[in-house]
C-alpha positions, 0 to 999 in steps of 0.5 A, a space after each residue: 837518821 832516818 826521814 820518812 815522809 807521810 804528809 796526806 792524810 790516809 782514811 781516817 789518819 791525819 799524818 803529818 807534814 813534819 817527817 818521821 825520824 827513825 835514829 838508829 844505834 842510840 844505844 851504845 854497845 857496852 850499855 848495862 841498862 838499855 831502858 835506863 839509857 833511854 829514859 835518861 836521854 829522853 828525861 835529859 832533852 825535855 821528853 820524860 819518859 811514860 811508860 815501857 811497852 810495845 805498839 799496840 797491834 792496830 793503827 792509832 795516832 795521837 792529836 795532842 802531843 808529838 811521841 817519841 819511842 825508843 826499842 830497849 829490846 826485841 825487833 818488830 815491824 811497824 806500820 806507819 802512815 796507816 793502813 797501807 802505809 810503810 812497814 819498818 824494821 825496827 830492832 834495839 837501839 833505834 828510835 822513832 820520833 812520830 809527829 803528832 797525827 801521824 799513825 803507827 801499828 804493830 805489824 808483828 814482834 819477837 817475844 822480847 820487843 819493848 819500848 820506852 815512849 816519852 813526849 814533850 814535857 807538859 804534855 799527854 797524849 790522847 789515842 785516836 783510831 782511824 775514824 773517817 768522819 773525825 778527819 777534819 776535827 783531828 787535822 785541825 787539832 794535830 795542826 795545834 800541836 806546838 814544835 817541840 822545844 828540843 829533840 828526844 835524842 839530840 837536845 838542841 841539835 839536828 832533828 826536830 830543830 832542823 827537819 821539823 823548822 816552822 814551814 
């Protein structure tokens, strides 16, 4: 697993000081059905699962709710932390669990590319743009966003419940 720091706020994006983590080889090899694998795990763990798609292809974030997306199929690169953030590969099999605040883009994808994105039960998301002058309001509502009670990918062990601990 990966973690990735974003904890300034850039432009008009929050981010967070809880990190990104990226989990890779989720998925094991002799799956029949990789979305199915997904959605189960998510489901199992407290995160039901939304919808299948891929990452829309501007920057956006959310200030109600952690997300948590897991690629079924395909590659893509991904831009998080906004603008001039990190870019990241991702490709079948990895998982990334973004903090509530924090943006993410698709830079680009092949043809095949999908995801399944989940969040914790009980709660929706709303979509955000980076918009300067709305910093302040959506810091303080991304700041309300209650930890997660378990992790999309490892239930009550490791991830959220070690790298995102109440500071």
């Amino acid at each position: 697993m990966e973690r990735i720091s974003l904890p300034k706020p850039a432009h008009g994006v929050p981010n967070s000081h809880y990190p990104v983590l990226l989990y890779h080889h989720v998925i094991p090899p002799d799956t029949a059905d990789n979305a199915a694998y997904l959605e189960h795990l998510f489901m199992a763990n407290g995160w039901p699962p939304q919808w299948r798609y891929p990452v829309y292809p501007f920057t956006h974030f959310h200030t109600t709710t952690h997300e948590v997306v897991g690629c079924y199929a395909g590659a893509a690169r991904l831009q998080l932390g906004g603008e001039h953030g990190p870019v990241h590969d991702i490709q079948t099999g990895d998982v990334l669990l973004i903090p509530a605040g924090v943006g993410h883009k698709q830079i680009a994808a092949n043809k095949e590319f999908m995801l399944v994105g989940a969040y914790p039960a009980g709660f929706s998301p709303d979509l955000c743009r980076d918009e300067p002058a709305l910093l302040a309001t959506r810091t303080k509502a991304v700041q309300e966003v209650p930890l997660p009670k378990s992790d999309p990918v490892t239930g009550h062990n490791e991830g959220v419940v070690r790298y995102w601990a109440a500071p």
